[in-house]
C-alpha positions as CSV (number, residue, x, y, z in Angstrom):
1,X,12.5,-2.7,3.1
2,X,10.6,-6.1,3.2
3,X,12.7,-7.3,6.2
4,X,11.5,-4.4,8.6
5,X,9.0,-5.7,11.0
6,X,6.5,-4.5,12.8
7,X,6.6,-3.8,16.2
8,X,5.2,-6.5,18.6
9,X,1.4,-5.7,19.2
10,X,1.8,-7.8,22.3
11,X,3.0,-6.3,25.6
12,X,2.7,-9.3,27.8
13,X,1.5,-12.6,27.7
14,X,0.6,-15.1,30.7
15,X,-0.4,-18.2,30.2
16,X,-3.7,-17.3,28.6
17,X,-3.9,-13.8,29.5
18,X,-2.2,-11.3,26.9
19,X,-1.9,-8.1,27.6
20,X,-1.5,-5.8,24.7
21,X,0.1,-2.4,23.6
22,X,-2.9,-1.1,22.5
23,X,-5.2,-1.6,26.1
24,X,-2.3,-1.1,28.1
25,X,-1.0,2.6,26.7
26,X,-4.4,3.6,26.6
27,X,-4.5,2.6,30.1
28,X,-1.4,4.9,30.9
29,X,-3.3,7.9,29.2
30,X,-6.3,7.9,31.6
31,X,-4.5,7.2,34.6
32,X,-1.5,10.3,34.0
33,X,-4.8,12.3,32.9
34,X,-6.5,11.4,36.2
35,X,-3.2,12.2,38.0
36,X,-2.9,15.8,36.7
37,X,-6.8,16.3,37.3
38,X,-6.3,15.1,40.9
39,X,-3.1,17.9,41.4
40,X,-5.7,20.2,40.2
41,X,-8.5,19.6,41.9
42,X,-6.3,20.7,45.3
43,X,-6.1,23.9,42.9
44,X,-9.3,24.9,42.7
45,X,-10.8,23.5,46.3
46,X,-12.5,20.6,44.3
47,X,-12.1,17.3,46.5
48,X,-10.3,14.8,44.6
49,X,-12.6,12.4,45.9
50,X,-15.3,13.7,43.7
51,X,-13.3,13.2,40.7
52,X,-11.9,9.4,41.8
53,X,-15.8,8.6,42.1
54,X,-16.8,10.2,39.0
55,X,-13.6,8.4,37.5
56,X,-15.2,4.9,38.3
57,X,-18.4,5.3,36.1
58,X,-16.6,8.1,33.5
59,X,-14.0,5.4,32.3
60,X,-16.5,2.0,31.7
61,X,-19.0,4.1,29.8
62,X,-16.4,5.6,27.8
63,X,-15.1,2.9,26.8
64,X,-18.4,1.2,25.6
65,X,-19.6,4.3,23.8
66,X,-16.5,4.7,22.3
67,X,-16.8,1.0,20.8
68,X,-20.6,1.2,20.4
69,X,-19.5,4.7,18.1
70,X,-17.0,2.4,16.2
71,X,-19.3,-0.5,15.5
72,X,-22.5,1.5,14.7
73,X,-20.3,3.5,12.0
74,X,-18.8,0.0,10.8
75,X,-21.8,-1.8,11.0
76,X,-21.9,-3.3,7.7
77,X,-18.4,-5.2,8.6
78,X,-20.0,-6.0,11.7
79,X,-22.8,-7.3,10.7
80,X,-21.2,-9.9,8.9
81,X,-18.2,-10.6,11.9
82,X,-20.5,-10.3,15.0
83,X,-18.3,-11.8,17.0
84,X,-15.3,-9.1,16.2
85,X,-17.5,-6.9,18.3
86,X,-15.8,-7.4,21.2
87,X,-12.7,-7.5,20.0
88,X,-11.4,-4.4,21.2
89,X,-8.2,-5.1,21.6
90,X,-8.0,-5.3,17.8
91,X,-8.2,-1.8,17.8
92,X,-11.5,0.2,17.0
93,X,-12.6,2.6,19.5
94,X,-13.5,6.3,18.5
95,X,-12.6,9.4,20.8
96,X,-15.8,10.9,19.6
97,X,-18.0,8.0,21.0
98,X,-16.1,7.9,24.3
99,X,-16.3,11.8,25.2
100,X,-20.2,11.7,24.4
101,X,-20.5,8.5,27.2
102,X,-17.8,10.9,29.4
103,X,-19.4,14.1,29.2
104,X,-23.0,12.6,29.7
105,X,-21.6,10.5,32.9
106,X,-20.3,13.4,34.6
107,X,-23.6,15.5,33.7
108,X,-25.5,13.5,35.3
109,X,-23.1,12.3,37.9
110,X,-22.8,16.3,38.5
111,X,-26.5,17.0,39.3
112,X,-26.9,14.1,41.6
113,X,-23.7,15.2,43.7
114,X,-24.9,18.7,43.4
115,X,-21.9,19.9,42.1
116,X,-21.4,22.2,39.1
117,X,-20.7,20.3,35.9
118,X,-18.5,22.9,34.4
119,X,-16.2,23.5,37.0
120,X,-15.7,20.3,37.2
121,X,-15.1,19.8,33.1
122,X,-12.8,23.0,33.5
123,X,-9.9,21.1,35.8
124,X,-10.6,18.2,33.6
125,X,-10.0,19.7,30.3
126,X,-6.1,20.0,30.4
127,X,-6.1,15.5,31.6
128,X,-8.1,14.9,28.7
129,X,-5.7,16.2,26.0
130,X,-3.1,14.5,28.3
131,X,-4.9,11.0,28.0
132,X,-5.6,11.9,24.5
133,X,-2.3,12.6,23.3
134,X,-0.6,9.4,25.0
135,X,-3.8,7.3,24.1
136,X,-2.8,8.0,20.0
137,X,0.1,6.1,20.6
138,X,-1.8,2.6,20.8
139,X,-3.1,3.4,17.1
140,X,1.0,3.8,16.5
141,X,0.8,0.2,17.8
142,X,-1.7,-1.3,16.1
143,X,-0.4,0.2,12.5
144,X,-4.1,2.5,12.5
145,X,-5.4,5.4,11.9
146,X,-2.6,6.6,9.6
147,X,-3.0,8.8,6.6
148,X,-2.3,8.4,2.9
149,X,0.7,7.2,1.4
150,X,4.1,9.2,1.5
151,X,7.9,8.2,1.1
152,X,10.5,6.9,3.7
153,X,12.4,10.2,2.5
154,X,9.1,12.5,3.2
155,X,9.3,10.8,6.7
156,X,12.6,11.1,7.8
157,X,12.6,14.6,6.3
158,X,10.1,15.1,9.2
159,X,13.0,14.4,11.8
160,X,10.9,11.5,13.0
161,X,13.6,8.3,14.7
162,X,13.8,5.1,12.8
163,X,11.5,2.8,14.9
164,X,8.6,5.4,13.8
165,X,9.5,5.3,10.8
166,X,9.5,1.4,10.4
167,X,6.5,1.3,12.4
168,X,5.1,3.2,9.4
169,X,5.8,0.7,7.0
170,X,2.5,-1.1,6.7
171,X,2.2,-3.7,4.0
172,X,5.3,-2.5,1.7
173,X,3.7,1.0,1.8
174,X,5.0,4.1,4.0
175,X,2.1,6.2,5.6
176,X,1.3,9.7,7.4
177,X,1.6,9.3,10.7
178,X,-1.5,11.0,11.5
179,X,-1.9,9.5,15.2
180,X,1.4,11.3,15.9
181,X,0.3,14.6,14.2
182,X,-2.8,14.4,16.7
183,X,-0.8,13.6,19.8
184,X,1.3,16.5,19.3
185,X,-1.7,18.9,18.7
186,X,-3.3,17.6,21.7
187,X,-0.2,18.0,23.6
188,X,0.2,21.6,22.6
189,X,-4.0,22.2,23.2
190,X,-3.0,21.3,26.8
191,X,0.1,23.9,26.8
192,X,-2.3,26.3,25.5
193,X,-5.2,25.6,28.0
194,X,-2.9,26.4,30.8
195,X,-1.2,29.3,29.6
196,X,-5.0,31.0,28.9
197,X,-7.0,30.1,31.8
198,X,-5.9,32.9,34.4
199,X,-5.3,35.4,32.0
200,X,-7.9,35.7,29.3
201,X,-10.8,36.2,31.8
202,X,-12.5,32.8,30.8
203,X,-16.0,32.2,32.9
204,X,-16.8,29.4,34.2
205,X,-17.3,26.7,31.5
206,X,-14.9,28.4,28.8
207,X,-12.0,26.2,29.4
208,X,-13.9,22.9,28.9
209,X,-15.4,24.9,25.9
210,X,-11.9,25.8,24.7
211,X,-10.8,22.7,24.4
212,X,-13.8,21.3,22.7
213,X,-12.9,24.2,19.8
214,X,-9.0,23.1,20.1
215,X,-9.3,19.5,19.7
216,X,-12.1,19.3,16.9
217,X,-10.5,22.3,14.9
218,X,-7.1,19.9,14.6
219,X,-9.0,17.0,14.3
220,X,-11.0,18.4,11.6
221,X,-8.0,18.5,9.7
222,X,-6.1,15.6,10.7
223,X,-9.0,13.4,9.7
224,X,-9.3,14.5,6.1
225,X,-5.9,13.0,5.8
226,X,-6.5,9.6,7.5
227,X,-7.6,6.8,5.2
228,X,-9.7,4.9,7.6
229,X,-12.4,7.2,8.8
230,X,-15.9,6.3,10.1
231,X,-17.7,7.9,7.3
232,X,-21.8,9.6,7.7
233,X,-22.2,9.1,4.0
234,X,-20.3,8.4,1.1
235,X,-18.7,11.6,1.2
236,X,-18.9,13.1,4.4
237,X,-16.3,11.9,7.2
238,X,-18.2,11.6,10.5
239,X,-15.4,12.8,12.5
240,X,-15.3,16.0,10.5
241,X,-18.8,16.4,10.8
242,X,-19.1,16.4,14.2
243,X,-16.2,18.5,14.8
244,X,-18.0,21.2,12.8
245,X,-21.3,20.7,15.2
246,X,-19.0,20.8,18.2
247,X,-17.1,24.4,17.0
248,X,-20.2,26.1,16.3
249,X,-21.9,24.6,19.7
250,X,-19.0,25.4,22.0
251,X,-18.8,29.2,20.4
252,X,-22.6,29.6,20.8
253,X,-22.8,28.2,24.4
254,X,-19.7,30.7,25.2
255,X,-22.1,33.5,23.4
256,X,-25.3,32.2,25.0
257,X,-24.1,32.1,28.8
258,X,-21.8,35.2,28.5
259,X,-25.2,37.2,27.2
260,X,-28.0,35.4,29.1
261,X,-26.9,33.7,32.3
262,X,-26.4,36.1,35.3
263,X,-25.0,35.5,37.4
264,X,-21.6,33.6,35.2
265,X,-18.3,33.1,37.4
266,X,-15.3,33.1,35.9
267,X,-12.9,30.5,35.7
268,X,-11.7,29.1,39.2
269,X,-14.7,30.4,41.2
């Protein structure tokens, strides 16, 4: 067991530049996500020029809110390793963090283009879940956000191939695979999304909403298993938290609009 190793964390080195797993699969996620949003957009009449422009400012602010998130909720190991900061490539950036810098970019980048923000958060629902669910895969890299201990047997009882399995062999001790549980969630929330949004008589809004519900009701429960959450208190996981505030938010904003805002299109309007 001691002889497995790790897969390489490094994808590509340069000279000085190294490119690794982590950055570079993350990468991969937000462009496939962009590329089914783009094939959408034609879809629903949106100009895929709109979302290539929003794209531009939605991606660098994610990415710094996501690791502003991180640090904030790790602050008292930052504190004393400033300079880890910026060390992103270490791993260390939370999806929470970077959908609050998305979904406030194209808020505001919707009102100045004078474009509706939820028909534009309803084509990109389903490429989120797609960059999601590929974007897991750099924590697979990186040996993080993994849940508690199990057995090799528990593991391969899972059906899972051997390279995931050694991958999952951190320090002499076999963990959940939690990123992969997530991914697979995610990828089935997408399935879902697309299966539901011409037939259920969403309005306008609804399938962004949906999503919302989908992903924080399975990350609710993925995160109580992980063993490296951000926590809010000594007790309460953060990521848990605010996937309770953003169920009971989306629900009420479905209620709220369907009851008070006339007139409401429905989806694809």
């Amino acid at each position: 067991m001691n002889s497995i190793q790790p897969l390489n964390r490094i994808a590509i080195e340069l000279g000085p530049l190294t490119v690794y797993w982590y950055g570079l699969i993350i990468a991969s996620g937000a462009i496939l996500g962009l590329a089914f949003v783009l094939k959408d957009a034609r879809r629903t009449g949106i100009d895929k020029d709109l979302f290539i422009d929003l794209i531009l400012y939605a991606v660098p602010i994610s990415i710094l809110s996501a690791r502003i998130y991180y640090v904030l909720f790790s602050w008292d190991y930052y504190k004393e390793n400033l300079g880890d900061i910026i060390a992103i490539w270490e791993g260390g950036i939370a999806i929470h963090g970077a959908l609050i810098g998305a979904v406030l970019t194209a808020v505001v980048f919707a009102r100045k283009r004078k474009v509706s923000f939820w028909k534009i958060a309803d084509v990109a629902a389903p490429g989120i879940l797609i960059g999601q669910a590929i974007g897991r895969w750099g924590n697979f890299m990186n040996q993080e956000a993994h849940g508690g201990e199990v057995s090799r047997t528990f593991l391969e009882g899972l059906g899972l191939p051997t390279w995931i399995v050694n991958q999952m062999l951190i320090d002499g001790t076999y963990y959940h695979p939690t990123f992969l549980y997530e991914s697979i969630w995610n990828i089935v929330g997408m399935i879902v999304l697309l299966l539901i949004r011409n037939r259920v008589g969403l309005r306008r809004g609804e399938l962004f909403l949906s999503y919302v519900i989908w992903y924080s009701f399975g990350r609710f429960f993925i995160e109580g298993m992980r063993t490296d959450s951000l926590m809010l208190t000594s007790s309460i996981r953060m990521a848990q938290a605010i996937s309770i505030v953003l169920i009971i938010g989306s629900f009420f904003f479905i209620y709220y609009r369907r009851k008070y805002v006339k007139p409401l299109p429905v989806y694809g309007d």
